[in-house]
Structure formats: C-alpha cells, structure tokens
Backbone bond lengths (Angstrom), bond angles and torsions (degrees), N, CA, C in turn:
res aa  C-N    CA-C-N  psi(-1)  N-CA   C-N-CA  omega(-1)  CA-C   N-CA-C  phi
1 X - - - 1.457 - - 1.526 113.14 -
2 X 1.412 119.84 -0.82 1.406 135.78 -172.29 1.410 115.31 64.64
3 X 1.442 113.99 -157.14 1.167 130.50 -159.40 1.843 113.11 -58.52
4 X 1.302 103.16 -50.48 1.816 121.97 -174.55 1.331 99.25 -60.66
5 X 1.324 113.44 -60.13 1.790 109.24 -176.74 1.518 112.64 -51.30
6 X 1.306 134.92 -25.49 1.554 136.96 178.07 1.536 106.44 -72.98
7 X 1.316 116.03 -49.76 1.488 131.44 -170.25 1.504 103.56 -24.63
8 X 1.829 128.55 -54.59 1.492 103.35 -125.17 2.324 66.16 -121.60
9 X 1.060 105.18 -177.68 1.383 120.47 157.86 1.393 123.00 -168.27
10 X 1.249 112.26 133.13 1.574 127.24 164.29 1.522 114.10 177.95
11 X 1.362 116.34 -147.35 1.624 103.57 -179.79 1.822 107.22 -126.42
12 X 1.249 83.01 160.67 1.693 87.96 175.43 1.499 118.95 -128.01
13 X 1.866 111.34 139.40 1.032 114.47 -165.02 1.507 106.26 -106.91
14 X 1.271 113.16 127.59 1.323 130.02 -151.89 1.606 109.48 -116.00
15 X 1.107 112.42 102.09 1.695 102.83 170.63 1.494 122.11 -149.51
16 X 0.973 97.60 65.90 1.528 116.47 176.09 1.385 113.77 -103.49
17 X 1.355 122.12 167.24 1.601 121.60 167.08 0.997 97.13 -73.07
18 X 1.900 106.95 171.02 1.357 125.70 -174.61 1.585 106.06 -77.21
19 X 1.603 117.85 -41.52 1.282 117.39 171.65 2.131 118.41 -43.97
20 X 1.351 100.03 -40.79 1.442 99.12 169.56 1.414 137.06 -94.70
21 X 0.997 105.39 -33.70 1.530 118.80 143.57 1.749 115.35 -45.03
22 X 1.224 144.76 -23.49 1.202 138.66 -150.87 2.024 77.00 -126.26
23 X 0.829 127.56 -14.71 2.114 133.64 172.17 1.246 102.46 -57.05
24 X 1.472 129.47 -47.24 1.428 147.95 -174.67 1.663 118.06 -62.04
25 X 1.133 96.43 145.11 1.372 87.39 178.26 1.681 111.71 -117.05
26 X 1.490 117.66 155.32 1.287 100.11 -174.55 1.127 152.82 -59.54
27 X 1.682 86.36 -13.61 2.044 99.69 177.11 1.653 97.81 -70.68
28 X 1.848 107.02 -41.85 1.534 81.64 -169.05 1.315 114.16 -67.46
29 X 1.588 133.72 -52.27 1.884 112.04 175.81 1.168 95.33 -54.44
30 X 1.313 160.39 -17.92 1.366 102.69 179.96 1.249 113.47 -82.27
31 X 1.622 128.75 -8.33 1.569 125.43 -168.69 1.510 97.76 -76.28
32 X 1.802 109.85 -38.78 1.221 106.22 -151.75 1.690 96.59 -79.88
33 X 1.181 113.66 -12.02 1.758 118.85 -147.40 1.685 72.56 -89.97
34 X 1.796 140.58 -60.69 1.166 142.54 -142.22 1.918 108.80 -69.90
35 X 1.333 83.22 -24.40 2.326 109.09 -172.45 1.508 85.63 -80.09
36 X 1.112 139.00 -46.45 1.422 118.31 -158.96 1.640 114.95 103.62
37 X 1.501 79.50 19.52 2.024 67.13 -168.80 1.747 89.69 -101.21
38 X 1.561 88.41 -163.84 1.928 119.10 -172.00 1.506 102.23 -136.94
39 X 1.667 103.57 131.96 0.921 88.33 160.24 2.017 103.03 -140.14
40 X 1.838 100.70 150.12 1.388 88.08 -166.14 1.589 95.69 -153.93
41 X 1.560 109.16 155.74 1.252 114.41 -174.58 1.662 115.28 -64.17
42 X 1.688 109.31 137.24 1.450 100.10 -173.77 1.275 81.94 -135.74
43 X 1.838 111.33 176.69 1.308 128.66 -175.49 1.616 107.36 -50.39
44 X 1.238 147.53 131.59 1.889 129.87 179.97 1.011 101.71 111.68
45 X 1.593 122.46 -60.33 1.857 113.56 -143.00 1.603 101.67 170.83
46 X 0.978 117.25 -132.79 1.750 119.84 168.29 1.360 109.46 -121.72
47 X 1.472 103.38 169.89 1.346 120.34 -174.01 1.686 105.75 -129.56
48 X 1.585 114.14 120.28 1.576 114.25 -173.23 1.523 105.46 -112.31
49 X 1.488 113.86 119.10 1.748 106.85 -168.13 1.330 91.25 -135.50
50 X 1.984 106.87 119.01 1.225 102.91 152.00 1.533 119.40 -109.89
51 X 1.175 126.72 16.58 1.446 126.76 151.92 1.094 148.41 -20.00
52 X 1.153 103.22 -35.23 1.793 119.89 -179.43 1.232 131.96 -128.23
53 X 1.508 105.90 49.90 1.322 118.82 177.45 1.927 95.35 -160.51
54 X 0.961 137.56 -168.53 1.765 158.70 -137.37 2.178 75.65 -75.81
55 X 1.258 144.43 -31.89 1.110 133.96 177.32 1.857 101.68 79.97
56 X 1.490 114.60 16.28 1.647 104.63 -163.46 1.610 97.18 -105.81
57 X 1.571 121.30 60.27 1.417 124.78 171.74 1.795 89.01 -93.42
58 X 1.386 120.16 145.57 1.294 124.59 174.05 1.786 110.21 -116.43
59 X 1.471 110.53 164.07 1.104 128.98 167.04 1.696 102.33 -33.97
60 X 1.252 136.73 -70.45 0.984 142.85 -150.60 1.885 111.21 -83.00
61 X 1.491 103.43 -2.64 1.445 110.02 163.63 1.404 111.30 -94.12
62 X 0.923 131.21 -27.09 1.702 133.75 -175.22 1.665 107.13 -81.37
63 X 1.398 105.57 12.94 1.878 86.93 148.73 1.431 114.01 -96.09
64 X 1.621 100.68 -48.71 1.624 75.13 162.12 1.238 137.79 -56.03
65 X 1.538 135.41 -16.95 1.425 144.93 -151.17 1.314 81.67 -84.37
66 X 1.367 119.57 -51.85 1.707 120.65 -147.27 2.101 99.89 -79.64
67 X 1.094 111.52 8.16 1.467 128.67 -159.72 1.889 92.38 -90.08
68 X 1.474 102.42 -38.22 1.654 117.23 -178.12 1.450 107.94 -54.39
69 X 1.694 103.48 107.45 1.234 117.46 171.22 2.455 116.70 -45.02
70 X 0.861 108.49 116.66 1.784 117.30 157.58 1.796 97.18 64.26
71 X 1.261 101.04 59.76 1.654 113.18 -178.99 1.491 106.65 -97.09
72 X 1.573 126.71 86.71 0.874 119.03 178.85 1.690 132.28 -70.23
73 X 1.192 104.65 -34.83 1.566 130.26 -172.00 2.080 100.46 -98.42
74 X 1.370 113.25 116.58 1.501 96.59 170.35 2.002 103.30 -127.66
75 X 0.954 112.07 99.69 1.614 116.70 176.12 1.537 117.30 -70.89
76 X 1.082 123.15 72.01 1.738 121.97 167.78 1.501 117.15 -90.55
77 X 1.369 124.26 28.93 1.964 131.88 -170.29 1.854 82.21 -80.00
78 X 1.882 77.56 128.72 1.698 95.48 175.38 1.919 122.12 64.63
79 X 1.320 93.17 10.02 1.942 97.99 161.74 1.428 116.92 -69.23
80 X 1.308 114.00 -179.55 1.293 119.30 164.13 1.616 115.21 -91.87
81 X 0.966 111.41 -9.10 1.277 119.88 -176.15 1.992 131.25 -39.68
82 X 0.615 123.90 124.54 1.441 132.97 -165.81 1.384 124.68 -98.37
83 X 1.638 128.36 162.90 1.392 106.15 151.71 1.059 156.83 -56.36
84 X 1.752 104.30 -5.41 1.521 119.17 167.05 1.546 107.51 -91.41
85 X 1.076 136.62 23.24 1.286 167.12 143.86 1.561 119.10 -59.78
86 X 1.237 106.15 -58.29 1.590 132.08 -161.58 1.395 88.78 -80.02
87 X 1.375 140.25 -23.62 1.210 149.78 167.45 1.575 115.55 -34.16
88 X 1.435 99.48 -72.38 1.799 115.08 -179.75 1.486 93.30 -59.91
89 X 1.376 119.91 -59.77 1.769 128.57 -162.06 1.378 109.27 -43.99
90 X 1.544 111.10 -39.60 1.701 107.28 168.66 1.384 122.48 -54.86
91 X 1.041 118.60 -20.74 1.563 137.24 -165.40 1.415 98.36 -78.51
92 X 1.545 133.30 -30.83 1.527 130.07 -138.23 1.490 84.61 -96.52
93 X 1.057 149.46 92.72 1.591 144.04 -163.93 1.519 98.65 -96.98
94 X 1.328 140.43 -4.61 1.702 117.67 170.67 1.492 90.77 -114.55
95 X 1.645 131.27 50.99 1.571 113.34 152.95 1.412 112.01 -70.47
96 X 1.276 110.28 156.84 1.833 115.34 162.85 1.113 107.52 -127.96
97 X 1.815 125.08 1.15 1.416 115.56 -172.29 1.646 92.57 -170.21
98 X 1.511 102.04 132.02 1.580 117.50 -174.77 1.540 102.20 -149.35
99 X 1.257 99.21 142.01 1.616 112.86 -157.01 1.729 83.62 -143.38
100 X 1.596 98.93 116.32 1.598 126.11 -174.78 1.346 101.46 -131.98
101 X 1.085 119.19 18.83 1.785 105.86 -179.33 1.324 125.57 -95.33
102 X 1.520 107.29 131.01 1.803 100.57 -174.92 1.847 95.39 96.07
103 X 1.046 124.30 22.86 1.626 98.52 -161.73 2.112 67.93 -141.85
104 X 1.577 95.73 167.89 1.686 125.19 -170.40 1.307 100.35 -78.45
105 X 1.261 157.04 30.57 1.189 166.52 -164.13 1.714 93.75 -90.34
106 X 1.569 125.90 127.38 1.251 117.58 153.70 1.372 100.68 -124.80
107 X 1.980 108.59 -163.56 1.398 114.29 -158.72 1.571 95.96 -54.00
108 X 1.519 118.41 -59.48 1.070 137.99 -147.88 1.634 103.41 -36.69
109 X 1.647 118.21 -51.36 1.069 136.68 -173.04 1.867 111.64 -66.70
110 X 0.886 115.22 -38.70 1.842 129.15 161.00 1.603 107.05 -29.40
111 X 1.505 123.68 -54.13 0.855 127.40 -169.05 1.631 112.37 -69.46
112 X 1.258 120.49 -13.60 1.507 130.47 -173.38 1.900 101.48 -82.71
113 X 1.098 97.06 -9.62 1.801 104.12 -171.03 1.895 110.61 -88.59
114 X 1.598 106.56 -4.64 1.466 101.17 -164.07 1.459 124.21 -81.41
115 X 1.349 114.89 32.87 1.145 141.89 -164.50 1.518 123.01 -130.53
116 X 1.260 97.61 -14.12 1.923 123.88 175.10 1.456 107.40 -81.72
117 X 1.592 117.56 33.75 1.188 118.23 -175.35 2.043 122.07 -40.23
118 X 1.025 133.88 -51.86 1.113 135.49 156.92 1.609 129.43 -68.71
119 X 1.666 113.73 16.64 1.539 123.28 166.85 1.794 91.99 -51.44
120 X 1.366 102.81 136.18 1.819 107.49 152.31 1.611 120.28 -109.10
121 X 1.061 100.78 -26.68 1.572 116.97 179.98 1.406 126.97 -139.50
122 X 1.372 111.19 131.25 1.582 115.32 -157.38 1.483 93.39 -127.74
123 X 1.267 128.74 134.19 1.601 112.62 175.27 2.014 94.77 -124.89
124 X 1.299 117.50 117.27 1.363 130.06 178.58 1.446 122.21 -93.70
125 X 1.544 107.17 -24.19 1.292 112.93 160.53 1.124 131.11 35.13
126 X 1.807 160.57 93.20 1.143 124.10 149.85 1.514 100.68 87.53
127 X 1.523 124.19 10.36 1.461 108.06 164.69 1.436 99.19 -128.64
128 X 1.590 113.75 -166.96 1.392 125.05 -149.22 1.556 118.54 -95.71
129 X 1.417 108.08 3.25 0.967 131.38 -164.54 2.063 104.34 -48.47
130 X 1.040 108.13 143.87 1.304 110.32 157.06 1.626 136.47 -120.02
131 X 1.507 133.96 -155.39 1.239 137.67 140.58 1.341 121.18 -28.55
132 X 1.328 104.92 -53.96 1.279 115.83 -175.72 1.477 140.07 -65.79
133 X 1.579 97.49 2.62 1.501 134.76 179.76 1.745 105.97 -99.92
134 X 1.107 97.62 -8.96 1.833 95.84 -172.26 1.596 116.38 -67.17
135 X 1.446 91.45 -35.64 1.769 89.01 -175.72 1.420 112.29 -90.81
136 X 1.112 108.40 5.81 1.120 109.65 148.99 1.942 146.00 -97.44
137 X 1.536 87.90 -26.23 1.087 99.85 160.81 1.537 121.70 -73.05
138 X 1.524 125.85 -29.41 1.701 142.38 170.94 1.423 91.56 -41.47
139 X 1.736 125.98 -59.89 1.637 118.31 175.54 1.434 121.51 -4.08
140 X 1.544 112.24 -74.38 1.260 122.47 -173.52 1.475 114.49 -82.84
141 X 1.297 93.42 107.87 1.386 105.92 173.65 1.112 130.08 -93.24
142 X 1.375 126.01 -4.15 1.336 145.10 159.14 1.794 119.86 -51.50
143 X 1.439 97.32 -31.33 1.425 105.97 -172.20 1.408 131.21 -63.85
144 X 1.530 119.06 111.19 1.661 121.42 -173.28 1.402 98.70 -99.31
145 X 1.631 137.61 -10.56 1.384 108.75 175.05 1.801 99.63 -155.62
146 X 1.351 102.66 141.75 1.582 96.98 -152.02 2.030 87.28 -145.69
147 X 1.131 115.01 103.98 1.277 130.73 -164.04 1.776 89.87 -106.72
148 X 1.853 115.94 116.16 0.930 152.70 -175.60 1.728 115.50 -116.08
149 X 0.971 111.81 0.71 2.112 118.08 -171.33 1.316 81.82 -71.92
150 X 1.627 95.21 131.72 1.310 119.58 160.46 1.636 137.39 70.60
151 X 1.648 85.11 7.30 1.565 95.20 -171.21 2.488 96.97 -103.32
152 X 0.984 98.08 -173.09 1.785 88.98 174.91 1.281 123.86 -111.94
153 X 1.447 102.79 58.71 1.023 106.57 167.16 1.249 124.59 -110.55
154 X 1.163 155.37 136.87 1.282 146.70 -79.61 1.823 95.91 -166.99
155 X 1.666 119.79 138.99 1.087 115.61 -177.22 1.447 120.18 -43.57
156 X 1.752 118.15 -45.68 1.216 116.95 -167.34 1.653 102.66 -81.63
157 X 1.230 109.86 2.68 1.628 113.71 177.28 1.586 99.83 -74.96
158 X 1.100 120.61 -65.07 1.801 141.76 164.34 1.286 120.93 -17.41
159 X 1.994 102.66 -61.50 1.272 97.09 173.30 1.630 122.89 -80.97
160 X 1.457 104.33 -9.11 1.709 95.76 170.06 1.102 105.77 -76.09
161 X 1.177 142.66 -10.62 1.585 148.58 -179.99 1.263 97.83 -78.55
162 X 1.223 144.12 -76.52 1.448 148.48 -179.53 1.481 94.39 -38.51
163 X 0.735 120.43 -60.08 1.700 115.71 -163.95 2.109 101.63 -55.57
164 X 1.198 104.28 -51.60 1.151 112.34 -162.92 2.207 93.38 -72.15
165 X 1.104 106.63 -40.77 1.396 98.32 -159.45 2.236 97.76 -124.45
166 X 1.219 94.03 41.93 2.235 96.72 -169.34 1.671 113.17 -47.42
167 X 1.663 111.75 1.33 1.550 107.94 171.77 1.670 112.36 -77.97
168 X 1.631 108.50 -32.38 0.959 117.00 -163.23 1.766 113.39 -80.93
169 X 1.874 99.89 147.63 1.646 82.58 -177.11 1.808 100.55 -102.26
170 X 1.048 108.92 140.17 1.909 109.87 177.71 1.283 80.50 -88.87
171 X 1.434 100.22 152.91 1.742 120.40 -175.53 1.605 99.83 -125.58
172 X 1.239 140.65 71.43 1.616 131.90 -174.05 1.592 107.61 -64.93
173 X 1.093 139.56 -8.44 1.557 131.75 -175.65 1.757 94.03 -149.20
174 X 1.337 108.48 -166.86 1.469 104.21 -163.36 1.506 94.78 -99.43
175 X 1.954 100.42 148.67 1.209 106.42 170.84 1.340 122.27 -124.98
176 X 1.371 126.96 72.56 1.575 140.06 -163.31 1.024 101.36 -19.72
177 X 1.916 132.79 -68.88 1.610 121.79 178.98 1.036 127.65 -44.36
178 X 1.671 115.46 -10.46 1.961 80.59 -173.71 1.234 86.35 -138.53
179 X 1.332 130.61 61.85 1.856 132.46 -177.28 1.904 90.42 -96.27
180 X 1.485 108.95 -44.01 1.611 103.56 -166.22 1.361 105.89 -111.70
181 X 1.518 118.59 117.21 1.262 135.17 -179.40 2.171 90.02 -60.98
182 X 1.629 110.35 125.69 1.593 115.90 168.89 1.928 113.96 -54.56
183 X 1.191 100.93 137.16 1.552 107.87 -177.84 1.622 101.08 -124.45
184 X 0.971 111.54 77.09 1.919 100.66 177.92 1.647 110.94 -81.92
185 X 1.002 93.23 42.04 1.697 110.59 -176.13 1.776 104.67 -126.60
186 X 1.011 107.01 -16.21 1.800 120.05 -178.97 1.144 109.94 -120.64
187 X 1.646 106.29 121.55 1.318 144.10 160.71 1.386 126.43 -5.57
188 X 1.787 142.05 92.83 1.059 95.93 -178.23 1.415 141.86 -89.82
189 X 1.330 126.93 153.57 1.236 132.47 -164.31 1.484 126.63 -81.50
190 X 1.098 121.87 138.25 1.452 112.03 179.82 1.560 111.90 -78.53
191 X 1.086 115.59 162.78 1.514 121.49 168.53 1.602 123.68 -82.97
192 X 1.765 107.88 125.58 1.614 99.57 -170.43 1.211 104.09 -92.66
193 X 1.471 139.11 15.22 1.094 127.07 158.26 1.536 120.95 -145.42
194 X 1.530 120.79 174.39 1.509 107.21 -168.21 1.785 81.08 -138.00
195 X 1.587 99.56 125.85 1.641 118.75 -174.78 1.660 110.63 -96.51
196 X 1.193 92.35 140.19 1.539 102.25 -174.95 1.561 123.57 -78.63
197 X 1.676 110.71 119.84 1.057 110.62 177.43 1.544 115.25 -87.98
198 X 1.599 94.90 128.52 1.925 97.31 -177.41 1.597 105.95 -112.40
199 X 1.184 96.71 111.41 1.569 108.30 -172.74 1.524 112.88 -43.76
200 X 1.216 152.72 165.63 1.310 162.25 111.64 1.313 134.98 -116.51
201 X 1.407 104.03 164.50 1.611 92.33 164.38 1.677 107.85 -130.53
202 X 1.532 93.35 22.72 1.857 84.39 -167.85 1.828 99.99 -124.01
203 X 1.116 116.64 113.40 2.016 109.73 -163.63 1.769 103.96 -54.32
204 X 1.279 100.87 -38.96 1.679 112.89 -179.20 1.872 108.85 -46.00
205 X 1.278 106.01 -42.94 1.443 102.81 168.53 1.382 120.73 -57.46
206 X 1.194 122.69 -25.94 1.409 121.39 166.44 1.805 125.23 -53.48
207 X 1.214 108.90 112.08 1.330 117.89 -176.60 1.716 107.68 -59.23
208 X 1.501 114.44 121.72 1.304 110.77 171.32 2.055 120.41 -45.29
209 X 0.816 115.02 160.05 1.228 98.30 -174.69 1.991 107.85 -98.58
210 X 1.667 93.07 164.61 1.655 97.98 -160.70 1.451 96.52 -129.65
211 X 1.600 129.01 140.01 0.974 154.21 159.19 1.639 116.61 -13.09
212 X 1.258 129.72 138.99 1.309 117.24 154.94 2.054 111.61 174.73
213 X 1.372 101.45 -156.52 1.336 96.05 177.85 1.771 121.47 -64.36
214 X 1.507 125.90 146.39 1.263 104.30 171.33 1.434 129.87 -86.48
215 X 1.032 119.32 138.76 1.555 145.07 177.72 1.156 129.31 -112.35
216 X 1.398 101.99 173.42 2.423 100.31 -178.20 2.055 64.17 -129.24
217 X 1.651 67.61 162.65 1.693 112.36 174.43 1.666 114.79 -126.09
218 X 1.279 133.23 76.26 1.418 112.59 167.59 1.641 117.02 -72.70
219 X 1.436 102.88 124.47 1.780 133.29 175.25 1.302 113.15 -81.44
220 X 0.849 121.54 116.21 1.950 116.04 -153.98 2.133 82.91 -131.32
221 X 1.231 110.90 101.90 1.698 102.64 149.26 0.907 152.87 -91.16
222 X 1.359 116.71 106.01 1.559 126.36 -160.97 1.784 107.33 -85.59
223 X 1.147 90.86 -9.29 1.771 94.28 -173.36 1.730 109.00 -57.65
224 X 1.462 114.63 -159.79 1.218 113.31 177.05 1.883 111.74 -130.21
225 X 1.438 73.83 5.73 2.285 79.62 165.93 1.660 98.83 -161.53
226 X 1.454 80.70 168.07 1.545 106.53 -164.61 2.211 107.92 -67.48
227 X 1.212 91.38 131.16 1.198 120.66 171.62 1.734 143.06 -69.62
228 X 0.890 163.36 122.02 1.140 152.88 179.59 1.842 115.66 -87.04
229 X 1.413 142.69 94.21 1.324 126.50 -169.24 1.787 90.46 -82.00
230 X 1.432 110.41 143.28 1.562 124.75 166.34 1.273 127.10 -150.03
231 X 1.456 119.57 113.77 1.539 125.27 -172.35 1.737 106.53 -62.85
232 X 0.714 112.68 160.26 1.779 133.37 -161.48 1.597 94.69 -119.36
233 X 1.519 135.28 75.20 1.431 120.52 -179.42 1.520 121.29 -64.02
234 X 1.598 107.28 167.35 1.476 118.92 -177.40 1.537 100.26 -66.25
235 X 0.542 109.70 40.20 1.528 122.18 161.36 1.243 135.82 -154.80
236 X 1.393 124.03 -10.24 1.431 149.92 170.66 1.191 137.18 105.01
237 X 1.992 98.78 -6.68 1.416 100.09 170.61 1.208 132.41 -59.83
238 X 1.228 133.33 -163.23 1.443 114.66 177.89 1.682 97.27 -150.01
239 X 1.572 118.16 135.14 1.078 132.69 -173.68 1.592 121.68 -123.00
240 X 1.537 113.19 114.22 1.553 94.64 171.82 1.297 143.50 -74.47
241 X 1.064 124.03 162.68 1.808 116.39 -169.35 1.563 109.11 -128.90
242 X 1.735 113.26 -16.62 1.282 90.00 -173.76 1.797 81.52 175.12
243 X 1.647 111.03 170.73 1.571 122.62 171.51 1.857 91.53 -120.73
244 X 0.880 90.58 154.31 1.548 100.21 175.43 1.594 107.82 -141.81
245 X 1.464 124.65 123.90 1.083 116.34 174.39 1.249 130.14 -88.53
246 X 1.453 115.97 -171.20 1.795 91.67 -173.87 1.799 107.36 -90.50
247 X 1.536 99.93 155.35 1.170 101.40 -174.24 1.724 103.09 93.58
248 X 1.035 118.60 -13.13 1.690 126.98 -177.30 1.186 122.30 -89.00
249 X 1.355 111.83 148.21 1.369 110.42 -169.30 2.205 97.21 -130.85
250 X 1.425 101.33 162.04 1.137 121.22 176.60 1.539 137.69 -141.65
251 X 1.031 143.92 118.84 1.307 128.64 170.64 1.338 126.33 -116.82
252 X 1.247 102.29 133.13 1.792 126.73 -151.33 1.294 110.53 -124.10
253 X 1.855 107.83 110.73 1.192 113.48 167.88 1.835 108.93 -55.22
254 X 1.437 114.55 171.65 1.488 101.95 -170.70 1.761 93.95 165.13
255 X 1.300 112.32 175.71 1.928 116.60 -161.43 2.028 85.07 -146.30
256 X 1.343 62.62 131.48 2.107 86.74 160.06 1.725 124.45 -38.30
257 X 1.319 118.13 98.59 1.334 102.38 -170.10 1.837 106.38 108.20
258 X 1.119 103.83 -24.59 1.644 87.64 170.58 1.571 127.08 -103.27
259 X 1.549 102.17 153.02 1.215 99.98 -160.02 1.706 117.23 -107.79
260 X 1.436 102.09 164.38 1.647 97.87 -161.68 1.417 96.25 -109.42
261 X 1.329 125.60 -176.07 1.409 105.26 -169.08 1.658 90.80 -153.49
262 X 1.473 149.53 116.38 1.478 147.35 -160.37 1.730 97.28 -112.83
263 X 1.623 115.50 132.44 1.266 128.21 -169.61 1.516 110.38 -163.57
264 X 1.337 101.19 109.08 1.421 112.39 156.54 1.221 132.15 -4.79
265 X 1.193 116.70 167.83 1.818 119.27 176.76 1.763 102.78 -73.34
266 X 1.231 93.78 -27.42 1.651 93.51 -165.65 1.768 94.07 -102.35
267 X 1.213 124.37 21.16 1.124 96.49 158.33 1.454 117.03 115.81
268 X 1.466 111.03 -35.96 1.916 126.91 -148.18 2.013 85.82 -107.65
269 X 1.519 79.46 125.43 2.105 87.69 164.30 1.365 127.50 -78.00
270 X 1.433 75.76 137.81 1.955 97.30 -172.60 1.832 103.33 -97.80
271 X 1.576 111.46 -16.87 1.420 99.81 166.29 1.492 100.20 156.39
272 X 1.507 103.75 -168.43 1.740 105.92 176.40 1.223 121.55 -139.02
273 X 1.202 122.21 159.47 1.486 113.92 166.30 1.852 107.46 -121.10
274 X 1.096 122.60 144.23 1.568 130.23 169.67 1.645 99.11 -102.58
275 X 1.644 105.70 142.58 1.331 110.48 -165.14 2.097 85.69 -89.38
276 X 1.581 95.82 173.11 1.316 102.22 -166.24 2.218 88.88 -137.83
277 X 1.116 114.76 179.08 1.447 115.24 -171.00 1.010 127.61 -108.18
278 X 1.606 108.29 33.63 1.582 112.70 144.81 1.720 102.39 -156.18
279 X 1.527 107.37 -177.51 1.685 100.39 -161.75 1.856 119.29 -67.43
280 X 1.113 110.59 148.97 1.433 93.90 -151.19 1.422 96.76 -138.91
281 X 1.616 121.77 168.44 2.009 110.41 -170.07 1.825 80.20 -111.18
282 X 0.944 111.73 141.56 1.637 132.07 162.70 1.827 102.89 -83.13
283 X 0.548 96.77 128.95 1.949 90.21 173.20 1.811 99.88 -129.25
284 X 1.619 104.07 120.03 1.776 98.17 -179.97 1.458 85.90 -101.10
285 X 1.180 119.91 113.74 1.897 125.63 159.23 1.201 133.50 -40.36
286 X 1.217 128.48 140.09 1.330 135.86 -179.51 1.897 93.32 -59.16
C-alpha cells in the first residue's frame, strides 16, 4: 500500500454491513484502519471517528478520508489536523455533523468549509478561531447547532452570527442535550461499567464537574420515589436535566469527569455519581 499506509498505527472498529463495507476501497481502510479510527453505519450515511484512539490521523490522510462515499458524521476532536486539512473536508459534501474541537484549525481554514452546504452541526470548541471566522461561517446555512466555548470569539462576534444565520443555535458553554445527534438505527448498548453512588446530604460535597471524553450515563431507579437527575457545572452551578421516577430509567448524554448530582422532590441530596471513561449504569438505591 506504500509509504502512507505504514505512517499511522492502531486498530479499527468496524461495523458496518458487508454490502457497505465492500463500497470502500482499500487504500481508504487501510488509511482509516492505520489512524485508529471507526467507521460504522449511522442513521443518513456513515460515521468516520478518529477520536478515540492515539488521535495521530494527519492532514495528509484526509484526502483519502474525504474520498469515503455518503459520510455523514466526521469526528476529528483533539487530532492533529490543520487547515490544510479543512482542504479535503470541503470536498465531503453530504456531512451533517463535524466535530473540530481542540484541533489547529484557524479563521483562515473556516473558509475551506463553504461547500458543506447541508452541515447541521459544527462543534469549534477549544480552538483559535475568531470574529474573523464569522463570514465565513454565515456560508452555511444549513447549520442548527454551532458550538463556539472557548474559542475568541467575542459576544458582538455571535450576535453578527445570529443576524447572518437566526435558525442557528450558538452554544457558548456545554449543552449535554444536544452533543449526540439520535440514531434509532443503532443498537442499544449495554453499559461497561456500573458508577458509584456516594451518598450525601450536603450539595457542596458535590465535586464541580471536569472535562473529558464524551459518554451516555444510564440512571436506573431502584428507589421507591421519584428523583430529580442534576449536572453539577464547571463552575458549580447546578442544572436540571430531568425527574425520573422510581423504577425509571434514563439515558444521559454527559463527558468524562462530570458529575451528576441525585435530589429529592423537595430538593435535599440523596448523593452523586462522578462520570468514569466509557458508558456506564448509575444505579440510585433503594
């Protein structure tokens, strides 16, 4: 396969049918198989994630990547990947969801995206992006959710964005509901781990919550009355997400390191759980 196919190493998780799997051609698994990524059938088209493995797919692998026939979903959060990157990515014309956060992407490179006419969700996250990315981002008009935390772009940057694009929602801090586009086309999964509930009665004991990979949480109530689930923000406020009754169950998008916080009808904590780094069952006790 020459030189490029040696470059990257790790493994790839493969779960597609044989009919789509056999669409591919071999340079691309082998680029995608050598990066560490996955690629697998999702609701639309496919989904290509190298996120969760060594993250060492480069600029110069994503022409072949971008070669992958009806790739709706493309996960590059925390690559090395660049604006000469964003190059091939313009090319991928049926994305609906691109995840750039944490990765070397500046304005300059934004402008290579104006061709992703049906993008819905862009996550920028954690890169360098500025103002100066707006008119370029206005391009896509397709876009319903456009995640800006932590990058420099600036309130009056935002509202010229709203003006230019008012369907779209800017997300400036994290918004647990809408991190995972729904797939009722995928399997559900069991949980590989079961997280420890540490009782309290004081909310202050609750550890603010901390950054990390994303995950689901299933909340399973074993108790004998209804519950309150509430995230604990990176900052310490505390936000609700949902009541769960007893006997009820839930599943909760959610990030590595953050913490959940369990409270009565009236208010007073029954305890916590800290998320752990892969999907995990919460159990609130009788």
């Amino acid at each position: 396969m020459g030189q490029r196919m040696r470059l990257l190493s790790s493994l790839l998780l493969i779960v597609l049918t044989p009919i789509a799997l056999a669409a591919q051609t071999t340079e691309q698994l082998d680029v995608i198989d050598n990066a560490g990524g996955r690629i697998r059938k999702v609701a639309g088209g496919l989904e290509l994630s190298f996120h969760l493995g060594k993250r060492t797919i480069r600029d110069v692998d994503l022409e072949i990547v971008s070669q992958v026939k009806n790739v709706s979903v493309l996960n590059l959060k925390r690559t090395r990947i660049s604006d000469a990157g964003l190059v091939h990515i313009g090319n991928m014309l049926t994305l609906r969801r691109l995840h750039l956060e944490e990765t070397d992407i500046t304005d300059q490179g934004l402008a290579r995206l104006a061709n992703l006419q049906q993008l819905e969700y862009l996550n920028l996250y954690g890169t360098v992006i500025t103002d100066e990315g707006i008119a370029s981002l206005g391009r896509l008009e397709s876009l319903s959710s456009l995640y800006v935390w932590q990058t420099k772009i600036t309130a009056d940057g935002i509202e010229r964005l709203q003006e230019m694009l008012p369907q779209t929602k800017v997300i400036t801090g994290i918004d647990l509901e809408s991190i995972v586009l729904p797939d009722p086309d995928a399997p559900t999964m069991p949980p590989k781990s079961i997280l420890k509930f540490i009782p309290t009665t004081n909310v202050s004991n609750a550890p603010k919550s901390g950054n990390g990979e994303n995950i689901e949480i299933v909340f399973e109530n074993r108790s004998k009355h209804k519950v309150k689930v509430v995230w604990v923000g990176y900052d310490g406020k505390l936000k609700l997400y949902g009541e769960l009754g007893a006997g009820g169950t839930r599943i909760q998008n959610s990030y590595e390191n953050n913490t959940w916080l369990i409270l009565d009808m009236k208010d007073n904590p029954l305890g916590y759980f800290v998320c752990g780094d892969e999907r995990a069952l919460a159990v609130i006790p009788e």
